[in-house]
Steps between C-alpha positions, in 0.01 A plus 500: 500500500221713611364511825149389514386685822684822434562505118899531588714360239866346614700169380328189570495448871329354799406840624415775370791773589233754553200360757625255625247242413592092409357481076466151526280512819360800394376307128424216691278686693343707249350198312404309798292800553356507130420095522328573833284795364430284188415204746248698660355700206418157357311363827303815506406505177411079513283636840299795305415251207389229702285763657372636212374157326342430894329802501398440126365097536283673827332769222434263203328226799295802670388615147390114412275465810320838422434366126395207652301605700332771290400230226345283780283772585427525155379165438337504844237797340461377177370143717253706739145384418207739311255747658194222462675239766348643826776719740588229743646274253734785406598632845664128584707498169595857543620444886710188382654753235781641793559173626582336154711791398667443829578144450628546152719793599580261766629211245676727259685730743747382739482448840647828760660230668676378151565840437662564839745166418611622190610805619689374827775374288591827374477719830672216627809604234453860580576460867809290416629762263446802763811592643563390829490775800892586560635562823500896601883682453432474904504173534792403285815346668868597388501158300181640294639835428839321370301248302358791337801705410634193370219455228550867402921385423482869282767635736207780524407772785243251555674185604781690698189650724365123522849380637543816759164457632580094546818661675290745713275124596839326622845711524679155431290364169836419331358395136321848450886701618627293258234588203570876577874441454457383151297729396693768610812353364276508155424864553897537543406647864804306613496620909129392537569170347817449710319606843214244406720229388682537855162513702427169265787305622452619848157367525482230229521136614680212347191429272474865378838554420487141273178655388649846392789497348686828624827421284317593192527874626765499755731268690408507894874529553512840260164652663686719751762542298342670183249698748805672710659538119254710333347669825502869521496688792208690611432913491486425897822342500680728285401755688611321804880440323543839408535691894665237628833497257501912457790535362551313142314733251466223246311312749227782528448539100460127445205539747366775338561353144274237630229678632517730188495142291194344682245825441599530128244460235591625207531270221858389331528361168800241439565437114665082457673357225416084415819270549420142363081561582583660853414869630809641600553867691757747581568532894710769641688272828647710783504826290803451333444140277255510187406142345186332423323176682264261382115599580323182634166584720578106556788517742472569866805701589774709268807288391867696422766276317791443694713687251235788549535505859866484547531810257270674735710418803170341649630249794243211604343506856586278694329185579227637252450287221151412312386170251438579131276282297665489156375247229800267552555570909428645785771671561619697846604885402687707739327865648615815437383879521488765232546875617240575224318361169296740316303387218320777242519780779361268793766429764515217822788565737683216740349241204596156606628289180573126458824449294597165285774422312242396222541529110195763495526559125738398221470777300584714800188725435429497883681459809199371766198455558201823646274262731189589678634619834583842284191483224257357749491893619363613199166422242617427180404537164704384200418651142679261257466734217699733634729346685392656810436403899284733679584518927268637707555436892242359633 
């Protein structure tokens, strides 16, 4: 399919892999708009032509009374009597000349008063169709700013600003934490959505959380869990870590391989092969083990096969396990942490990994899955003719 905001084209999905943005909401919306625009192109014009023929019957009537009145006059002379009849017995027909041009001007045109009825009806319309006065950006509560993010629903710059500033109103607005969650989660910004999500279920009450269902994104239970999985540590911290154990010299280059990470910008390109429709990639794991994962901008974290992981000598941490929505099952997948992964040149160090005992791929073409915690670093561009995925860090 082809992405009808960005032009991206992908197998059919509910996203698009490249913005972010819901298709069918995204359609939905677009011809909502177009019925809305045609909706009020057609009162307008209905408005102008009623106008129009008003404006017009006023014209043809004024022009009637002057003709009227012109041929009155006419007749009027052509009545007035000849030079022999003495002057007074002209100067009384000539004075009533005004007064009976007044009266018939009075019987053929119609009243100001009539005049003023007629057209009450139509100002009458043209107050009711003059937008009412809204309330200044001042004035709005936090409820009003949410309402308006909400008719936005674009996932936009625009509605996340509506939802912070209904946040700045009342710290503990639940609904709008929990609107900035799922958008986030959209825009694969996976942290953000898990920090609002939390701040949701720490403020929500019973009829918000019935309201918004949080499951769709994340289980309350697996909140915590998947934030403390895919958090990295700071510069600050790092540079914390680093004085205070002195003498391991490996400890001291991952730090630095992390700050040298973070402030590169240089672009990687990352050629896939297609396994049964899907992207697939080679990774480099831990420096040492070349094989090649399944690309999916849809999944949250990184996923190793068991078989994968016991190869690599890669033990689980303990008590750290994480809930994986599959199509059949959730399923619970044990925690573990890769040295390394470096994919097309770009490497993440101390990468935290869920691993499954899952039948990834019959055909054995791939061996897990690259998630979001490691591509949600990066913009990405995918040119299907050539088989090539352009990196940049963002």
């Amino acid at each position: 399919m082809i992405c009808p905001k960005c032009n991206f084209s992908q197998p059919d999905d509910y996203y698009c892999a490249q913005c972010g943005v819901n298709v069918e909401k995204y359609l939905q919306k677009k011809r909502k708009k177009r019925f809305n625009l045609g909706l009020i192109i057609t009162v307008l014009s209905i408005a102008v032509l009623s106008l129009a023929l008003f404006m017009s019957l006023q014209k043809n009537q004024k022009k009637s009374d002057i003709s009227k009145d012109a041929s009155t006059e006419t007749r009027v002379a052509q009545r007035s009597p000849s030079p022999d009849k003495p002057p007074e017995q002209t100067v009384p027909s000539r004075a009533l000349q005004p007064n009976e041009s007044a009266r018939r001007r009075s019987g053929n045109q119609p009243d100001r008063t009539q005049r003023t009825t007629e057209r009450a009806p139509l100002e009458d319309v043209a107050k009711r169709a003059a937008p009412q006065s809204e309330p200044t950006e001042s004035t709005l509560t936090s409820k009003q700013w949410f309402d308006r993010g909400l008719s936005l629903d674009d996932d936009s710059d625009s509605e996340i600003a509506y939802y912070e500033k209904a946040i700045e109103l009342d710290p503990k607005f639940a609904p709008a934490y929990y609107r900035l969650g799922a958008i986030y989660f959209r825009q694969a910004e996976y942290d953000l959505a898990a920090e609002n999500f939390a701040t949701f279920l720490l403020y929500a009450s019973e009829t918000d959380r019935q309201t918004y269902n949080i499951e769709l994104y994340f289980s309350p239970e697996d909140l915590e869990a998947i934030r403390e999985a895919t958090a990295e540590p700071s510069p600050e911290e790092v540079e914390q870590e680093v004085p205070a154990e002195p003498t391991p010299v490996e400890g001291s280059e991952t730090a630095e391989g992390v700050r040298t990470e973070t402030s590169e910008q240089v672009e990687s390109i990352v050629r896939f092969s297609t396994s049964n429709g899907h992207m697939v990639v080679p990774v480099l794991l831990n420096e040492s083990r070349n094989t090649t994962l399944l690309f999916d901008t849809g999944a949250s974290i990184t996923v190793l096969s068991t078989d994968l992981a016991r190869s690599l000598g890669l033990r689980a941490v303990a008590g750290k396990t994480v809930r994986l929505k599959t199509v059949a099952a959730d399923v619970k997948a044990r925690v573990a942490t890769l040295d390394s992964i470096t994919v097309g040149g770009l490497s993440r160090s101390d990468f935290p990994v869920a691993v499954i005992d899952l039948d990834l791929d019959k055909s054995g073409r791939f061996d897990g899955i690259l998630g979001m915690d490691f591509l949600g670093n990066y913009t990405i561009r995918i040119d299907n003719q050539t088989n090539r995925i352009f990196l940049t860090p963002r």
